[in-house]
N, C-alpha and C positions, 0 to 999 in steps of 0.2 A: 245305568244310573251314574251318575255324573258325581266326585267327590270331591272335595276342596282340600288336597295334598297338599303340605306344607310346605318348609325347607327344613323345619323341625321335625315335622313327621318325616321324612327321609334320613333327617341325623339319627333317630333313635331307631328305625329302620336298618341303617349303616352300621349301629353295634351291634345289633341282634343278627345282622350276615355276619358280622366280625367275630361273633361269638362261633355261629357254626363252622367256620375254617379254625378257630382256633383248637376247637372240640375236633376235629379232623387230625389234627396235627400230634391233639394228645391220645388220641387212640378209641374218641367219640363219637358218634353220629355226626351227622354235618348238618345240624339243626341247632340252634340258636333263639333267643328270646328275652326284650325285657319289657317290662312291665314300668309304667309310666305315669303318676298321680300330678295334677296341676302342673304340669311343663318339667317336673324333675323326675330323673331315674332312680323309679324305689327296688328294683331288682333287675337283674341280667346273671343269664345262666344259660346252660346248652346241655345239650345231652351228653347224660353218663350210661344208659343201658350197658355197655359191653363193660366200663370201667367198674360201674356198683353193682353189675351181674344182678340187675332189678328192671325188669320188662316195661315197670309203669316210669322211669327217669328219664321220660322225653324231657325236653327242652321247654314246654310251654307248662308241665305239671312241677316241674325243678323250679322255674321262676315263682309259677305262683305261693309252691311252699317255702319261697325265701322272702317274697313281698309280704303274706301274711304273718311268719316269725317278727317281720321288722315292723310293720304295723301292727301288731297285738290284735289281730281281726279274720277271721275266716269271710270277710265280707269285705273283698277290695271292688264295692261300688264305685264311681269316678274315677276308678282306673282305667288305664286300658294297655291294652299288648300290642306289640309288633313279635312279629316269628316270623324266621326265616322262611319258613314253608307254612303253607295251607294245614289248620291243625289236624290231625288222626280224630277219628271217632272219638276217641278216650279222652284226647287234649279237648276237644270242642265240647265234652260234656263238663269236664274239671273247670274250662272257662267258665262258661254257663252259670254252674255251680257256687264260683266265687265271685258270682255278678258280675264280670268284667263289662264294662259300658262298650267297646270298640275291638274289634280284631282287624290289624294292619297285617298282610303277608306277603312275601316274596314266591319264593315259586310256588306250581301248584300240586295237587295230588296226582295230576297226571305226570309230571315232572319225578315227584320223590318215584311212581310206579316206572320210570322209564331205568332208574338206578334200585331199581328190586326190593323198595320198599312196598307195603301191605296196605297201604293206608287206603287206597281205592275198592281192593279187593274186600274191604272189613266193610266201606258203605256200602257195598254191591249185596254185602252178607247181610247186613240190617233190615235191606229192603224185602228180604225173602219171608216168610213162614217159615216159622219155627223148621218143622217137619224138611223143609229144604237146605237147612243151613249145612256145612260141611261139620261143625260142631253140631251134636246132639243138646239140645238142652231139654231137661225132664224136669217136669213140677212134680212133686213130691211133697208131704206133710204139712200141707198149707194152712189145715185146721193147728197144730200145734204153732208151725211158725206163727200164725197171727195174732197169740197172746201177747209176744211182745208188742207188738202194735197195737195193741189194745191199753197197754201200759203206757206205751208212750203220748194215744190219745187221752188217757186220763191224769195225767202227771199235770198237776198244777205250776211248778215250780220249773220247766221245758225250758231250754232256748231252742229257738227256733232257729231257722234256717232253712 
């Protein structure tokens, strides 16, 4: 598929690589990311995992909870991202999640796997059956868990999302 790359979409491309050397430099992941509404940068951020000793502070989950603080929205529709890298599982659902209309990226998940990141290994893991995964997962109490959800389907007063 053929895409119509900017010179804009490479400058905001250029600060989200800028971001993950600089996140290198400070003792961060080498991943980077900003988030971009109608031609202007509403957020740029890079990984803190090792800095905020918090597993989920990739670079594409860190931007979007600064673009949504700065917008007043869990809903950055007409946004869109550029990240250094191909997002992780986790990053690609949080995108998802906060509607982003577009994902621009620089290297890919065979690239982060080549410098001994996971992010290959976690799609390889999705794809399997439960029963196959290297993590266990067990359902459990699913008649009590689904009262909340029965609350939530009847709550009139909901925001959605």
């Amino acid at each position: 598929m053929e895409y119509n790359i900017t010179e804009q979409d490479r400058s905001f491309m250029r600060q989200a690589i800028e971001k993950a050397s600089e996140s290198v430099e400070r003792g961060g992941g080498p991943f980077g990311a900003v988030i971009v509404k109608d031609g202007e940068v509403v957020a740029c951020s890079s990984n803190s995992v090792t800095i905020d000793n918090d597993p989920t502070a990739h670079a594409e989950v860190n931007t979007i909870r600064q673009a949504c603080r700065k917008l007043g929205t869990f809903d950055l529709s007409g946004c869109v991202i550029y990240t250094s890298c191909e997002p992780c599982p986790m990053c690609l659902g949080a995108i998802y999640w906060a509607r982003l209309g577009r994902i621009y990226y620089g290297n890919n998940r065979k690239d982060a796997r080549e410098i001994d990141f996971a992010d290959d290994f976690i799609y390889e893991e999705l794809a399997k059956e439960y029963e196959m995964r290297s993590v266990p997962i067990i359902p459990m109490m699913r008649d009590e868990a689904l009262d909340s959800f029965r609350k939530w389907s009847e709550k009139a007063d909901k925001t959605e999302y």
